[in-house]
BASEVO-442527 format. One record per residue: residue number from 1; residue in one letter; x, y, z of N, C-alpha, C, CB in turn. Coordinates in steps of 0.2 Angstrom, whole numbers, plus 5000, padded with zeros to 4 digits. Glycine has a CB too. Example, Ala and Ser with C-alpha at 12.3 -4.5 7.8 and 13.67 -1.06 7.14 Angstrom:
BEGIN
<rec num="1" residu="A" n_x="5066" n_y="4972" n_z="5039" ca_x="5062" ca_y="4978" ca_z="5039" c_x="5066" c_y="4984" c_z="5039" cb_x="5057" cb_y="4978" cb_z="5045"/>
<rec num="2" residu="S" n_x="5064" n_y="4989" n_z="5035" ca_x="5068" ca_y="4995" ca_z="5036" c_x="5064" c_y="5000" c_z="5039" cb_x="5070" cb_y="4997" cb_z="5029"/>
END
This chain:
BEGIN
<rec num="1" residu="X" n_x="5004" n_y="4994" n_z="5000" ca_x="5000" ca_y="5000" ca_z="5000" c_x="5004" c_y="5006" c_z="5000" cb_x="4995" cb_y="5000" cb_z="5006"/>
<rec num="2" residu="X" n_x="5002" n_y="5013" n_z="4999" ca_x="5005" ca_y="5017" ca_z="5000" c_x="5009" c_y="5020" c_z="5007" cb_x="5003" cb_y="5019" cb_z="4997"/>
<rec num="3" residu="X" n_x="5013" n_y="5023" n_z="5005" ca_x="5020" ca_y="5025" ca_z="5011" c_x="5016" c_y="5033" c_z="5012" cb_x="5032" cb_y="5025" cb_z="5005"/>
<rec num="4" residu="X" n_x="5013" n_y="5035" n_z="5011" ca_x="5011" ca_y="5042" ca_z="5008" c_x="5004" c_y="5044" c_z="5014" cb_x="5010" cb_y="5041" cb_z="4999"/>
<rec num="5" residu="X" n_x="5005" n_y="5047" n_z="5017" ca_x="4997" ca_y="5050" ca_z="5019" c_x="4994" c_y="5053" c_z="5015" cb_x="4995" cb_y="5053" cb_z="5023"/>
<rec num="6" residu="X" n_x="4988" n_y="5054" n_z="5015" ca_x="4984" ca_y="5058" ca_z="5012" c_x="4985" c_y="5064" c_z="5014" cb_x="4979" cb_y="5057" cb_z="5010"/>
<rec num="7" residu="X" n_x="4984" n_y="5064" n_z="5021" ca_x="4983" ca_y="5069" ca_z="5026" c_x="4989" c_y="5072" c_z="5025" cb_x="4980" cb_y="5066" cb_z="5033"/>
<rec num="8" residu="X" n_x="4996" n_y="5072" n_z="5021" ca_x="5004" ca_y="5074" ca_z="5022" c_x="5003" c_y="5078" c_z="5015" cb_x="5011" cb_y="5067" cb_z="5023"/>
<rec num="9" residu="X" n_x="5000" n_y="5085" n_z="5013" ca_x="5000" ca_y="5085" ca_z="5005" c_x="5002" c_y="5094" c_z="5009" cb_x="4991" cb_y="5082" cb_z="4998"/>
<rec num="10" residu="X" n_x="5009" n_y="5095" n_z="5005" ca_x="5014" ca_y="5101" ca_z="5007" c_x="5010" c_y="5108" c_z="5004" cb_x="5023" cb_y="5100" cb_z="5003"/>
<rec num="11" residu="X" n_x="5011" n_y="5112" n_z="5005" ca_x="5006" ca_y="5119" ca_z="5004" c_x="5008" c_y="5119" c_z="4996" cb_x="5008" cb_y="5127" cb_z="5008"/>
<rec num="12" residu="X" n_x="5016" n_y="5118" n_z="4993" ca_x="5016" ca_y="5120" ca_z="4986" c_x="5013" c_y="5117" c_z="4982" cb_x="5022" cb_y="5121" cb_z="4983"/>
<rec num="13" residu="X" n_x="5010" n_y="5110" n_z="4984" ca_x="5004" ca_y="5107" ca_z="4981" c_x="4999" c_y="5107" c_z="4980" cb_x="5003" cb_y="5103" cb_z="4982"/>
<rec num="14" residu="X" n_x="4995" n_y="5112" n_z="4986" ca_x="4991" ca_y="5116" ca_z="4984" c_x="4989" c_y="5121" c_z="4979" cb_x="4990" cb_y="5116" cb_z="4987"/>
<rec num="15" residu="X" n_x="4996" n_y="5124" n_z="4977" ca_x="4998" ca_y="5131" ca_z="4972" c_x="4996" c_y="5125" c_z="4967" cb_x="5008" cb_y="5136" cb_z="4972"/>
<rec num="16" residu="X" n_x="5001" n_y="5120" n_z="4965" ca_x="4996" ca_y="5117" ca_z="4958" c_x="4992" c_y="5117" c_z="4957" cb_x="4995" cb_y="5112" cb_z="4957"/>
<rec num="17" residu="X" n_x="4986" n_y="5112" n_z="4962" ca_x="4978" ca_y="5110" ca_z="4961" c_x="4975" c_y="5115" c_z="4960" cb_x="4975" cb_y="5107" cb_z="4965"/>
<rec num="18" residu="X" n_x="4978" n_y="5120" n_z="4964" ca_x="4971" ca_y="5126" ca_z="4964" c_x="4974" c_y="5130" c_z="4956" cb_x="4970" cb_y="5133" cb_z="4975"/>
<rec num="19" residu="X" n_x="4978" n_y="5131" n_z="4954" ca_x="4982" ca_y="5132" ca_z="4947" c_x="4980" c_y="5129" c_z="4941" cb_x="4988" cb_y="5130" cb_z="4948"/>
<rec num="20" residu="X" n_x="4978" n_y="5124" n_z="4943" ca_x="4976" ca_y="5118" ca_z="4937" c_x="4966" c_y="5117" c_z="4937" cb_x="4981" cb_y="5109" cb_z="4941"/>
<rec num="21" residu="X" n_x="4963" n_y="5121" n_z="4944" ca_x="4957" ca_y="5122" ca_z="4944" c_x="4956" c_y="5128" c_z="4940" cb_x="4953" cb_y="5122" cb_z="4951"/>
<rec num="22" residu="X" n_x="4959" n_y="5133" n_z="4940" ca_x="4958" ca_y="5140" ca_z="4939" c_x="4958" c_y="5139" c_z="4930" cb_x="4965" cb_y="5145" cb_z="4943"/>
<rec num="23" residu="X" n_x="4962" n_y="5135" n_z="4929" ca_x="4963" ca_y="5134" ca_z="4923" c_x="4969" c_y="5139" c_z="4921" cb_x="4956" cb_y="5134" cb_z="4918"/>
<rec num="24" residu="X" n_x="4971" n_y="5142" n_z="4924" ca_x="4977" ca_y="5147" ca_z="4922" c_x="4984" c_y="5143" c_z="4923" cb_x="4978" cb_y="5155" cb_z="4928"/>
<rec num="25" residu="X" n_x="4988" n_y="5146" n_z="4918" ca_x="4996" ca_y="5144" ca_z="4915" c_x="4998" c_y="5145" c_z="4921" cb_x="5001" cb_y="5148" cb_z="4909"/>
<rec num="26" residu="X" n_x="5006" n_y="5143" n_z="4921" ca_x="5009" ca_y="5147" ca_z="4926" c_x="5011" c_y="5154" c_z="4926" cb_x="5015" cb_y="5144" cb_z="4927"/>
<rec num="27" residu="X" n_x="5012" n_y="5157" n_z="4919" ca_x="5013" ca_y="5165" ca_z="4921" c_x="5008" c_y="5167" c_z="4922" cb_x="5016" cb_y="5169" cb_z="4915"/>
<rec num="28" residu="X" n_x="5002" n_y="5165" n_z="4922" ca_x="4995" ca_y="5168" ca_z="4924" c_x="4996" c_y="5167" c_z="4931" cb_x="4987" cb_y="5164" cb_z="4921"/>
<rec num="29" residu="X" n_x="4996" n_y="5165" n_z="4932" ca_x="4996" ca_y="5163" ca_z="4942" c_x="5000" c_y="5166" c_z="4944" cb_x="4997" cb_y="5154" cb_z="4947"/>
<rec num="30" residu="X" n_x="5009" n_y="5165" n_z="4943" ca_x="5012" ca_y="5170" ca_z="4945" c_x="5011" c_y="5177" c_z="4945" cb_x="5016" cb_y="5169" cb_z="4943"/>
<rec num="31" residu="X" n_x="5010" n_y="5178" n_z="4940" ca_x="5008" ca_y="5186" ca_z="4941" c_x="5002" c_y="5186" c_z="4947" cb_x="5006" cb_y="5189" cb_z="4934"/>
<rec num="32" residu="X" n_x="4999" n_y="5184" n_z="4949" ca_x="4993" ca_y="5185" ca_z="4954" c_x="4996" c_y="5183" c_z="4960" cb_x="4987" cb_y="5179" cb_z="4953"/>
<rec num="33" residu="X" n_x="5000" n_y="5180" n_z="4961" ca_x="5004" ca_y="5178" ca_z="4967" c_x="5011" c_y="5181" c_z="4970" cb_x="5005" cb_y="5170" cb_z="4966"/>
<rec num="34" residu="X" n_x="5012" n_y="5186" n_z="4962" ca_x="5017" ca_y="5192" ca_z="4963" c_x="5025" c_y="5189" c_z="4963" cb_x="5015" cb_y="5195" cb_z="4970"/>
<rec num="35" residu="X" n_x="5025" n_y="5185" n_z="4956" ca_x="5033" ca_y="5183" ca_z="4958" c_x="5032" c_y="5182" c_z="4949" cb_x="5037" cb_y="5174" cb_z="4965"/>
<rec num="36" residu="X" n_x="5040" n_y="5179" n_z="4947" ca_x="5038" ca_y="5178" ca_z="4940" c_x="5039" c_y="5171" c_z="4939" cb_x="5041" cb_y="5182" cb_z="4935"/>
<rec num="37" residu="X" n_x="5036" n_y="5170" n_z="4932" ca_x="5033" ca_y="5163" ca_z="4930" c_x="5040" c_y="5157" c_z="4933" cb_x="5032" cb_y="5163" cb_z="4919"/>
<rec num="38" residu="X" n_x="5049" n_y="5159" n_z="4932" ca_x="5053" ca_y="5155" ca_z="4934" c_x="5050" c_y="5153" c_z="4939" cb_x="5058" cb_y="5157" cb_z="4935"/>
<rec num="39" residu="X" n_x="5053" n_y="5159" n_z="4946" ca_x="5049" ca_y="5158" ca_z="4952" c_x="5045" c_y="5153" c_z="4955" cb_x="5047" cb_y="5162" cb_z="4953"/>
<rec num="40" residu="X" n_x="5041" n_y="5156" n_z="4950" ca_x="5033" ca_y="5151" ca_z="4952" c_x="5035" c_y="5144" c_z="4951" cb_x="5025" cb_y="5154" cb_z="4947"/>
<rec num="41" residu="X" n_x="5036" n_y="5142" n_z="4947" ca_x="5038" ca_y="5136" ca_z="4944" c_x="5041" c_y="5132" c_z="4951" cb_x="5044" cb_y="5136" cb_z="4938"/>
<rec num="42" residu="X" n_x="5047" n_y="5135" n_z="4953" ca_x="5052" ca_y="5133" ca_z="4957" c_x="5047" c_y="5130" c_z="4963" cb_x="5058" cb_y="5138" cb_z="4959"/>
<rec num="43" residu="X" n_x="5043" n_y="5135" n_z="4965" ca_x="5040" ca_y="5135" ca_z="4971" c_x="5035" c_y="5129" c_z="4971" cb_x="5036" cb_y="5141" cb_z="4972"/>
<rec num="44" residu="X" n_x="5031" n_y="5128" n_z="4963" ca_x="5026" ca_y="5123" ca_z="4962" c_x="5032" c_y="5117" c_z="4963" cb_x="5022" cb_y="5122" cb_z="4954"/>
<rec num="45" residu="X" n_x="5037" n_y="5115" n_z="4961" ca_x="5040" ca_y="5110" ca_z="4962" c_x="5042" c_y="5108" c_z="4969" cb_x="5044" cb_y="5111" cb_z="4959"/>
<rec num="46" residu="X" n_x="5041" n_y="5115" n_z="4971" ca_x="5046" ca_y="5112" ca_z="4980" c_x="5052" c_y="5112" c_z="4981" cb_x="5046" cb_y="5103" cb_z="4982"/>
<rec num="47" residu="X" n_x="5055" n_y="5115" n_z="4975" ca_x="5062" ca_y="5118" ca_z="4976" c_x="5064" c_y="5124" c_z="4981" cb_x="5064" cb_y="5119" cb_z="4971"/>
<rec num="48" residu="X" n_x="5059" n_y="5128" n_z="4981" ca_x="5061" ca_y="5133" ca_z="4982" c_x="5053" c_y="5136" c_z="4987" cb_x="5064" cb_y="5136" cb_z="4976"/>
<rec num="49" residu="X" n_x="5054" n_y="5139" n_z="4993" ca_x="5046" ca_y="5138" ca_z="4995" c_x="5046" c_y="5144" c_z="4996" cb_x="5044" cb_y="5135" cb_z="5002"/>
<rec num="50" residu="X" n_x="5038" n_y="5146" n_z="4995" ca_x="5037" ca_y="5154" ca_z="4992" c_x="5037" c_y="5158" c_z="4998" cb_x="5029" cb_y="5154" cb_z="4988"/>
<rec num="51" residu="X" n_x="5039" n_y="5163" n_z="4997" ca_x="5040" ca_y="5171" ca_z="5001" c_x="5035" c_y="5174" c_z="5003" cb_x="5043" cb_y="5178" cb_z="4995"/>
<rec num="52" residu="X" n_x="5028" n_y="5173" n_z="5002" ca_x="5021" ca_y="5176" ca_z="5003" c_x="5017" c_y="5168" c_z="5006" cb_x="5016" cb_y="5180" cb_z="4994"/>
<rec num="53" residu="X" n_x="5013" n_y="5171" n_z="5010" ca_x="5010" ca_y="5168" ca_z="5013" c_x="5005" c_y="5164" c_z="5009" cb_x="5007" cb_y="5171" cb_z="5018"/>
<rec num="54" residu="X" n_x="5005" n_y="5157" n_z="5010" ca_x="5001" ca_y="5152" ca_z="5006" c_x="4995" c_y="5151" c_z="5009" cb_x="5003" cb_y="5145" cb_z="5005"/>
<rec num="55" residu="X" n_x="4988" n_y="5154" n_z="5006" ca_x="4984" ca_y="5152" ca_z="5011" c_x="4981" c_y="5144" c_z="5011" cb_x="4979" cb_y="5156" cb_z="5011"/>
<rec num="56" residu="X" n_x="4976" n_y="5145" n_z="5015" ca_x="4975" ca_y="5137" ca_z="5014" c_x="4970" c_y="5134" c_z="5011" cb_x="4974" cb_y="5134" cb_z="5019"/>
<rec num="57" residu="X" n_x="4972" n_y="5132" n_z="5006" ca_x="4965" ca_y="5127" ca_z="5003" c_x="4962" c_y="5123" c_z="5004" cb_x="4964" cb_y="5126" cb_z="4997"/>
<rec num="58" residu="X" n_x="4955" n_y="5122" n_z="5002" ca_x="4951" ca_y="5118" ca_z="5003" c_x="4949" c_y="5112" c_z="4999" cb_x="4946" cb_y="5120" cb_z="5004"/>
<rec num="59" residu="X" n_x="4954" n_y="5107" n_z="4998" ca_x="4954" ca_y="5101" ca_z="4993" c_x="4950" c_y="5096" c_z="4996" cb_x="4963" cb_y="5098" cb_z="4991"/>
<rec num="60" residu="X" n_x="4947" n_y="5092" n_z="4992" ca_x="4943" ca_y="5087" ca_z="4991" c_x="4950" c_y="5080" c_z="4991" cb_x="4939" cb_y="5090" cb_z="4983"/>
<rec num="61" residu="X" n_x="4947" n_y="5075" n_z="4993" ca_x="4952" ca_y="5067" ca_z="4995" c_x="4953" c_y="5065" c_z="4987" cb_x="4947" cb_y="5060" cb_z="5001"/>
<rec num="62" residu="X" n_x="4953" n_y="5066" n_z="4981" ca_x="4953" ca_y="5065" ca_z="4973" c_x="4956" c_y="5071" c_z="4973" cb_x="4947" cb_y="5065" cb_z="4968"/>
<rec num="63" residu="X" n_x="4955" n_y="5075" n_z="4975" ca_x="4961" ca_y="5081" ca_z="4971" c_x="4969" c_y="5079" c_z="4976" cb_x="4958" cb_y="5095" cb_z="4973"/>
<rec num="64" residu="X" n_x="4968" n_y="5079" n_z="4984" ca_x="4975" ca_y="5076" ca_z="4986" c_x="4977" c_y="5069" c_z="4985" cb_x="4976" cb_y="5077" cb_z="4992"/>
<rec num="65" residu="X" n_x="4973" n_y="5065" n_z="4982" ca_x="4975" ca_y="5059" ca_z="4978" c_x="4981" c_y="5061" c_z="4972" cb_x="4966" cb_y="5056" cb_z="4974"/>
<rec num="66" residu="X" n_x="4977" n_y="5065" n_z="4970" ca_x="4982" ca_y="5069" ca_z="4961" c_x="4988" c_y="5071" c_z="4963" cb_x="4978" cb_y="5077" cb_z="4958"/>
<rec num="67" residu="X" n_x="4988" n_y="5075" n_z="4969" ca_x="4994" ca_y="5075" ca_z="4971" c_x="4998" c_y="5073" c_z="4972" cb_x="4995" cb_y="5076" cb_z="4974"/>
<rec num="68" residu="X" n_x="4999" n_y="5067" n_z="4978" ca_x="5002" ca_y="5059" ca_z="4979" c_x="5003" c_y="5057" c_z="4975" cb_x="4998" cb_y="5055" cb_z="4983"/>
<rec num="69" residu="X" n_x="4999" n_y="5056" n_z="4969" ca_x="5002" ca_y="5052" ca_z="4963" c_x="5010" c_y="5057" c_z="4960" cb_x="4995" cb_y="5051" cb_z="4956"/>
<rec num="70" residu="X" n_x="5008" n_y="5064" n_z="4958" ca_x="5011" ca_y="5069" ca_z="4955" c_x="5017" c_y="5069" c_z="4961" cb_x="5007" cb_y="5077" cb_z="4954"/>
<rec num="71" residu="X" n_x="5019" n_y="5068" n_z="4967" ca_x="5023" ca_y="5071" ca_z="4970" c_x="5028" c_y="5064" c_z="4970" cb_x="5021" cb_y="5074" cb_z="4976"/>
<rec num="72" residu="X" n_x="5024" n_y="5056" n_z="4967" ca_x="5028" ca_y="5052" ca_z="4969" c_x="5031" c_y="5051" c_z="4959" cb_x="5024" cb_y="5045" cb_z="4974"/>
<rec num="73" residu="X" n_x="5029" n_y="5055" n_z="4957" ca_x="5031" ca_y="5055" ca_z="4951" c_x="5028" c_y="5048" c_z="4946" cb_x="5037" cb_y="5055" cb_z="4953"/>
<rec num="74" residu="X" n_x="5023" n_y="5047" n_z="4948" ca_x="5019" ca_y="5043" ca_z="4944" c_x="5015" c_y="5047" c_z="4938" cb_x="5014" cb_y="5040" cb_z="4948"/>
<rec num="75" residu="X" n_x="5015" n_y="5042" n_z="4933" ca_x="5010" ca_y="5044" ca_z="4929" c_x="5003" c_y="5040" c_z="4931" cb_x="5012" cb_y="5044" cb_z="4922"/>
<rec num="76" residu="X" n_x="4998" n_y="5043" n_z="4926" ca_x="4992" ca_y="5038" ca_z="4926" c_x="4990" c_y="5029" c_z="4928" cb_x="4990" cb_y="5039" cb_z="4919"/>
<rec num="77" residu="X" n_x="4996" n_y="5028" n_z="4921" ca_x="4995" ca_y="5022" ca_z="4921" c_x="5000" c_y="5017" c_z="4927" cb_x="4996" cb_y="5020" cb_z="4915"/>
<rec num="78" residu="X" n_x="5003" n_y="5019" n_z="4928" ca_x="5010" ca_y="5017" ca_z="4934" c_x="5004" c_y="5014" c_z="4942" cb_x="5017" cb_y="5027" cb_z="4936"/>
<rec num="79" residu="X" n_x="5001" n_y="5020" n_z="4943" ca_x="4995" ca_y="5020" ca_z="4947" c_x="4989" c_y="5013" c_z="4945" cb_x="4992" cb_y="5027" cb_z="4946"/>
<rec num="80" residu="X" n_x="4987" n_y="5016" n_z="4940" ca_x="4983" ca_y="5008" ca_z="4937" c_x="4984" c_y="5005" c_z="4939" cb_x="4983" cb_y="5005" cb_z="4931"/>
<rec num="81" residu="X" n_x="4989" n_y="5002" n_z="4936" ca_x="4994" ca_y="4996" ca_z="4937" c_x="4994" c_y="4993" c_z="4944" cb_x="5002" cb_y="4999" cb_z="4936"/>
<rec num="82" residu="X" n_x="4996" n_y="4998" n_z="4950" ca_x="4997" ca_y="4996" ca_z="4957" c_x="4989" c_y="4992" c_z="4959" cb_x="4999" cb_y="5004" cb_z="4962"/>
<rec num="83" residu="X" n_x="4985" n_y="4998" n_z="4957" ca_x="4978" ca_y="5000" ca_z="4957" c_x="4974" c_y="4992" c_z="4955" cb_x="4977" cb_y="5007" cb_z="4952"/>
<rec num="84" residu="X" n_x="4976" n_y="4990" n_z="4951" ca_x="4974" ca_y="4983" ca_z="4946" c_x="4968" c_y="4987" c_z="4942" cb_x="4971" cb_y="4975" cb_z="4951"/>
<rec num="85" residu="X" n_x="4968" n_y="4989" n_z="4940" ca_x="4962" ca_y="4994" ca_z="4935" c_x="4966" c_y="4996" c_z="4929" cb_x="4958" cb_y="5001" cb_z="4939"/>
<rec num="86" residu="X" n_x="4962" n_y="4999" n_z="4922" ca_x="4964" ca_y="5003" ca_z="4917" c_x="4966" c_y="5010" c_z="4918" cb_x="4959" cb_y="5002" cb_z="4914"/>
<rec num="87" residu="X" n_x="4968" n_y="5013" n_z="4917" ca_x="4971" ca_y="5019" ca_z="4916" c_x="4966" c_y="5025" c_z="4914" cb_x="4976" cb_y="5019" cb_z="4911"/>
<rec num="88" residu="X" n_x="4962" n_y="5021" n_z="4908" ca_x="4955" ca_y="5026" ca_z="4908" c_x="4950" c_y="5025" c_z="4916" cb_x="4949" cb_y="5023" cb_z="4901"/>
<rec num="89" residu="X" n_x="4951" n_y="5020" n_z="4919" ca_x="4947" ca_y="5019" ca_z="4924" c_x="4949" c_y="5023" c_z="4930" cb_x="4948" cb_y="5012" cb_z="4926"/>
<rec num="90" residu="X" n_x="4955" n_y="5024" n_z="4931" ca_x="4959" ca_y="5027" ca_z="4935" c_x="4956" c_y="5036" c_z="4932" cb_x="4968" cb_y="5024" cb_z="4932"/>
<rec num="91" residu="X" n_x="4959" n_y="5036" n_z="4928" ca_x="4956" ca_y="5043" ca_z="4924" c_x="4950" c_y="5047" c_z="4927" cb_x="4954" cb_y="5041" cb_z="4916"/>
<rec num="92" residu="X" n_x="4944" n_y="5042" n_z="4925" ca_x="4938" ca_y="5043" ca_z="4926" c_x="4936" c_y="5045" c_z="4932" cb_x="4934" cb_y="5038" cb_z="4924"/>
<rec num="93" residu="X" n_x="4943" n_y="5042" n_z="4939" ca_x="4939" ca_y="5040" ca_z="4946" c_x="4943" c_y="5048" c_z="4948" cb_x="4942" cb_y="5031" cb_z="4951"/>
<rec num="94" residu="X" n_x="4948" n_y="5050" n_z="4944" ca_x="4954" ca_y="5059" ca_z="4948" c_x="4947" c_y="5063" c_z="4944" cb_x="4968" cb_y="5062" cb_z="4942"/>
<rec num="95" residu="X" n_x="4944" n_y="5061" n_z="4939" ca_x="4938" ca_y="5066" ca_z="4935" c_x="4932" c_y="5066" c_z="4937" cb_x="4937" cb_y="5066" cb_z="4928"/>
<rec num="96" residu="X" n_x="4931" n_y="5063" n_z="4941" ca_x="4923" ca_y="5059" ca_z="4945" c_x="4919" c_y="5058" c_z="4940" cb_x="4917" cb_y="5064" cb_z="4951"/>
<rec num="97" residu="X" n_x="4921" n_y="5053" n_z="4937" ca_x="4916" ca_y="5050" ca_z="4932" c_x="4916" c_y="5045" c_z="4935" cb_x="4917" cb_y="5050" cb_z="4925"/>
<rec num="98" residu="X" n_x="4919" n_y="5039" n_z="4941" ca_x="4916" ca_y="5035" ca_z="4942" c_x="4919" c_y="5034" c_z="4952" cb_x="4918" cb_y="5028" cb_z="4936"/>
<rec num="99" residu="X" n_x="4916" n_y="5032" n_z="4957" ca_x="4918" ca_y="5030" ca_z="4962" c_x="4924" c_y="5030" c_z="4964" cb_x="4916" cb_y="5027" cb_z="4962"/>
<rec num="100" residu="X" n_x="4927" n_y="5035" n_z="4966" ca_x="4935" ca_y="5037" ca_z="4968" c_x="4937" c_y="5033" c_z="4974" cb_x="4936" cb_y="5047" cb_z="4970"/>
<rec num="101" residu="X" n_x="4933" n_y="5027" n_z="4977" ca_x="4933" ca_y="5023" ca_z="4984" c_x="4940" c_y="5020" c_z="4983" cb_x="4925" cb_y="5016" cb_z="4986"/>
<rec num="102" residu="X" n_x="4941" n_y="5018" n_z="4980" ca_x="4946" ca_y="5012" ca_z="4980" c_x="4955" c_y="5018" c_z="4979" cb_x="4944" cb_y="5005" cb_z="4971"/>
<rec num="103" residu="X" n_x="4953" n_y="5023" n_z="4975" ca_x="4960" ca_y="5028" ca_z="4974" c_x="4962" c_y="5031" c_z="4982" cb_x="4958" cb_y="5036" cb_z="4968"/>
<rec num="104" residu="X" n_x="4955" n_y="5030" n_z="4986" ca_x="4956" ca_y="5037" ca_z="4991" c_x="4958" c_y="5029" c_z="4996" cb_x="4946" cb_y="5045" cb_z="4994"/>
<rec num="105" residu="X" n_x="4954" n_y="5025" n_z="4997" ca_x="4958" ca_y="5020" ca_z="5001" c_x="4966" c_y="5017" c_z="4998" cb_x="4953" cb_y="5013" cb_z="5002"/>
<rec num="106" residu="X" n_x="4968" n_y="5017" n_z="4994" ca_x="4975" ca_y="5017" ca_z="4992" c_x="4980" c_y="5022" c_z="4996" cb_x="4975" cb_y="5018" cb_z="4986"/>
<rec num="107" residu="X" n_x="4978" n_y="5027" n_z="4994" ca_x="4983" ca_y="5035" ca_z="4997" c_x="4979" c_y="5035" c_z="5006" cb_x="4981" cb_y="5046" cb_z="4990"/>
<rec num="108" residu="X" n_x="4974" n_y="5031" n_z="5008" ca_x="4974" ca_y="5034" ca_z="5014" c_x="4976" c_y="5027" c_z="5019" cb_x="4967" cb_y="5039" cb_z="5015"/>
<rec num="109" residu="X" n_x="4978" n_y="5022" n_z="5018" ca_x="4981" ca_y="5017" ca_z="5021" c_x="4988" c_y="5019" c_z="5023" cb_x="4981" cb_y="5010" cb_z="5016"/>
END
């Protein structure tokens, strides 16, 4: 099972998701967050932790699922795989198109 809490998802992971909800690039967000697009990058990575105060967001156990995969460096199917399902299946469950039960008990074991 995984090594990983759900409950352990770092603040610049939340600069992603909520980044990737807004639908905005990175130079879009950066500039809103007041640094530029490099910067921002760095920060979404975790290399480098941001200078202004992160506030806190309010993610859903499928969006910090997304995470946990992104931070262990998985792709889609890699997850599947562990998961014993298809990759579209997998797909369907980070997009709610079908019962995310089995993704969110993986990352919260």
């Amino acid at each position: 099972m995984a090594t990983v809490s759900i409950t352990k998802v770092k603040p610049h992971e939340y600069l992603f998701i909520d980044r990737i909800k807004r639908k905005f690039n990175q130079t879009e967000y950066a500039s809103r967050v007041g640094c530029t697009r490099h910067q921002y990058s760095e920060i979404e990575l975790g290399s480098k932790y941001p200078n202004f105060w992160v506030k806190q967001f309010n993610f859903n156990y499928v969006e910090k699922c997304i995470l946990l995969r992104r931070r262990k460096g998985w792709k889609q199917g890699q997850l599947a795989n562990k998961l014993g399902i298809t990759r579209t299946w997998l797909r369907l469950m980070e997009t709610g198109g079908r019962n995310p039960a089995r993704l969110i008990e993986y990352w919260s074991s």
